[in-house]
C-alpha positions as CSV (number, residue, x, y, z in Angstrom):
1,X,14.6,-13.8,-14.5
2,X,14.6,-10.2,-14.9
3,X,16.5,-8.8,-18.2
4,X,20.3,-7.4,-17.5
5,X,21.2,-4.3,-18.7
6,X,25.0,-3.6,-19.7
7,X,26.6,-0.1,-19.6
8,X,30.0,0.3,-20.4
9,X,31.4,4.3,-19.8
10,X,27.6,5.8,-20.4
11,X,26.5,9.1,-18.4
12,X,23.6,7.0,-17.5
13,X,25.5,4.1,-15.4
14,X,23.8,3.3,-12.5
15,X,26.5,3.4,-9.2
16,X,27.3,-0.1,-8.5
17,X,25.2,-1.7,-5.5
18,X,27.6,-4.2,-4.4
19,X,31.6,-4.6,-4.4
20,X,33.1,-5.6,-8.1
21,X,34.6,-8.8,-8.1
22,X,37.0,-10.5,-10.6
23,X,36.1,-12.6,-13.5
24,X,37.6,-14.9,-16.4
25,X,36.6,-15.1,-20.0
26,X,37.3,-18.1,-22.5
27,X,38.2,-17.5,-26.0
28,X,37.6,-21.0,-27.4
29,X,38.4,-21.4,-31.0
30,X,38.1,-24.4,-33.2
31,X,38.6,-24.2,-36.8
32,X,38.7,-20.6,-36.7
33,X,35.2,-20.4,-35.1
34,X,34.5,-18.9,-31.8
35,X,32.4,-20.4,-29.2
36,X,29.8,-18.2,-27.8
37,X,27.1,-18.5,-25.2
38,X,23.3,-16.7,-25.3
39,X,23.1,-15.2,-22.2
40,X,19.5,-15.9,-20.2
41,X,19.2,-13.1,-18.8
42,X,20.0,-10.5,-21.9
43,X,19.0,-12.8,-24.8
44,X,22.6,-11.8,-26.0
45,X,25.4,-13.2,-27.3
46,X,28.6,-13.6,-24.6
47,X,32.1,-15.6,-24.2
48,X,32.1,-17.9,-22.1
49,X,32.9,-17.2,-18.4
50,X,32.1,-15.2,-15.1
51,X,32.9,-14.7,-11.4
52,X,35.8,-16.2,-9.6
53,X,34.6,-17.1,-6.4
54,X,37.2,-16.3,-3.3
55,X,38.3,-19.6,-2.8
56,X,39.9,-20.4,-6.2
57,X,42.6,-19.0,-8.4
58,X,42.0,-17.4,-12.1
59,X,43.0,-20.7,-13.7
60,X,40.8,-23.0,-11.2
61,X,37.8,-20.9,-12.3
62,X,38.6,-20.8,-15.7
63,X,37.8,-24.4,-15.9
64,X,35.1,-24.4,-13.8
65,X,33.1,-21.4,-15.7
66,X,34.1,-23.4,-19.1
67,X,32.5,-26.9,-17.3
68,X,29.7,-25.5,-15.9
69,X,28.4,-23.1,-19.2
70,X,29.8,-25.8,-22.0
71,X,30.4,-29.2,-20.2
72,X,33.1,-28.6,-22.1
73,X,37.4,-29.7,-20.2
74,X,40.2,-27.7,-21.3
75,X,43.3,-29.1,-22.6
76,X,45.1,-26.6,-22.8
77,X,45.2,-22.2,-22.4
78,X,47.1,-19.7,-23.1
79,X,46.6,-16.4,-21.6
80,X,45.3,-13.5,-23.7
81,X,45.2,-10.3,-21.5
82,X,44.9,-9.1,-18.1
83,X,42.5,-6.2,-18.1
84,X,41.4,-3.6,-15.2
85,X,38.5,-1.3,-16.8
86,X,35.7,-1.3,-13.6
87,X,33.8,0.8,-16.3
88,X,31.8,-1.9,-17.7
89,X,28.8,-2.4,-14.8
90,X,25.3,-4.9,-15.5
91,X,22.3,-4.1,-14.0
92,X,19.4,-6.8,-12.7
């Protein structure tokens, strides 16, 4: 798998190749640790979650991204933040 680059606001940003699309992250705490995944295609650390797909709402992907990245269910969620930056783009 080739290595993803991340830019976020750089002069350098490549222009995007295909549309955006919308994602969910999961903040999972236990014991005032936070869970975090290594990405395999950066070799660096991330929060759990990615890409809703178009036939599911934010919450129905939430627990699929969690399930398929942790095996892990969730009980329970509160929501942290909505947040519309498209400045962050990853390059394969």
């Amino acid at each position: 798998m080739p290595e993803a680059k991340f830019y976020y606001k750089h002069r350098n940003t490549p222009i995007p190749n295909q549309p955006t699309s919308i994602g969910v992250v999961a903040l999972i705490e236990k014991e005032n640790k936070l869970l975090l995944e290594r990405r395999t295609d950066s070799n660096r650390w991330a929060l759990i979650g990615g890409a809703i797909k178009s036939d599911e709402s934010l919450l129905d992907g939430l627990y699929r991204e969690v399930m398929e990245e942790t095996g892990l269910s969730i009980c329970s969620y509160d929501l942290f933040g909505t947040f519309s930056d498209p400045s962050r783009v990853a390059a394969f």
